[in-house]
C-alpha positions as CSV (number, residue, x, y, z in Angstrom):
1,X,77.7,42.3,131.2
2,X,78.1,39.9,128.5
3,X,76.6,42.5,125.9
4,X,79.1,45.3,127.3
5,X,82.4,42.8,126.4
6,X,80.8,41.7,122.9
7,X,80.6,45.6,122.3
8,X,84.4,46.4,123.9
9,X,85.7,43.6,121.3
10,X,83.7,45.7,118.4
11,X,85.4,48.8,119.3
12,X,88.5,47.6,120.2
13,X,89.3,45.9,116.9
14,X,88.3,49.1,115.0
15,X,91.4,50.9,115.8
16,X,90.5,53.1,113.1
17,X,87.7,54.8,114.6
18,X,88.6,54.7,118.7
19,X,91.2,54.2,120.8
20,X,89.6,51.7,123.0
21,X,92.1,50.8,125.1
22,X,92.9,54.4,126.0
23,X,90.2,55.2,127.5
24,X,88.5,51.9,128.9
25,X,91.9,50.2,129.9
26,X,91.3,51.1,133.9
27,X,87.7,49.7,133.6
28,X,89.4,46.3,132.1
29,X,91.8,45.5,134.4
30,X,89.7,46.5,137.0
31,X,87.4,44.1,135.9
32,X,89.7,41.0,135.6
33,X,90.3,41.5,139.2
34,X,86.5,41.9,140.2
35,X,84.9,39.5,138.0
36,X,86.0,36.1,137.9
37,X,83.0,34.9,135.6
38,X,84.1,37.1,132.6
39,X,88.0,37.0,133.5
40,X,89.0,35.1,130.6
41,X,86.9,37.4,128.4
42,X,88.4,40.7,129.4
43,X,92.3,39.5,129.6
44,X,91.8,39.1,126.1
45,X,91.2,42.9,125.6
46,X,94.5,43.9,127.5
47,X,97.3,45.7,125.2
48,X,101.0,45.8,125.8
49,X,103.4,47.8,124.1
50,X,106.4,46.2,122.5
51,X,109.9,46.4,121.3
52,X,108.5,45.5,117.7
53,X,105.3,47.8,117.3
54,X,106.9,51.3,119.8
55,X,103.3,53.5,118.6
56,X,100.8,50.7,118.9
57,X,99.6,48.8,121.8
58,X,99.4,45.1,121.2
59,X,97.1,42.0,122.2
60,X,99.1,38.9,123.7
61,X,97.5,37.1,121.2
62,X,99.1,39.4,118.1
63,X,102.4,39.0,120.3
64,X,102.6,35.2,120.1
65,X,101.7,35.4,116.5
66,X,104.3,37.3,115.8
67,X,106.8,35.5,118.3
68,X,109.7,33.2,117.0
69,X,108.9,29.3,117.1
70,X,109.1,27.9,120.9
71,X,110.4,31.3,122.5
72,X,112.5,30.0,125.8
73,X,111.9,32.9,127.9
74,X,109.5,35.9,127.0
75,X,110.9,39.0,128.9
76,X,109.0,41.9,130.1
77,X,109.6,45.6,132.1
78,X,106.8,47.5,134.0
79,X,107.1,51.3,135.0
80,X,105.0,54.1,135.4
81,X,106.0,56.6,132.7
82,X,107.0,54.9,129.3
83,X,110.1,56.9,128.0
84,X,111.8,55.6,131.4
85,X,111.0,52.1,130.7
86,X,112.5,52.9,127.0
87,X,116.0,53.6,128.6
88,X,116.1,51.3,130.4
89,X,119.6,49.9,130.8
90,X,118.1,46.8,130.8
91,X,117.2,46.6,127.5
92,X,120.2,47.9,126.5
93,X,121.8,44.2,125.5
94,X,117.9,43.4,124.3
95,X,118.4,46.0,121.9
96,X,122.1,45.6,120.5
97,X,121.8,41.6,119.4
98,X,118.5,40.1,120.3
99,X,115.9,39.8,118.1
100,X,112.7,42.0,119.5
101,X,108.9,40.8,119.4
């Protein structure tokens, strides 16, 4: 297993070449929740989209980077089909004034 990660975080930083989290995302997160050993490992592979970067997914790690100094409260929406979650009314007010990471 460990040799399977150390190859996922190869292909997944060489965006160039593979859209790794296209096509392995199910196998991740189904992994987080099946094996606790390599847990920490494989959370660091997730992707989320953002406000900031609509095209490209997004590592929680390249989000804080790129997050303002001491952020109060991060905020977050979940759905099943993205252009939904887009119009969201909630984001509405996001949109308007707040800053977006």
């Amino acid at each position: 297993m460990k040799k399977c990660i150390e190859i996922f975080f190869e292909i997944a930083e060489n965006k160039s070449v593979y859209n790794f989290y296209e096509f392995f995302s199910k196998n991740v997160k189904l992994g987080i929740h099946k094996d606790s050993q390599n847990r920490s490992k494989l959370v660091e592979l997730l992707r989320y989209h953002s406000t900031h970067s609509v095209d490209e997914m997004i590592s929680w790690k390249c989000y804080v980077t790129r997050a303002r100094a001491n952020p109060n409260d991060i905020y977050y929406i979940t759905g099943e089909i993205k252009k939904t979650v887009e119009n969201s009314p909630f984001l509405k007010k996001l949109k308007r004034g707040a800053v977006m990471q």
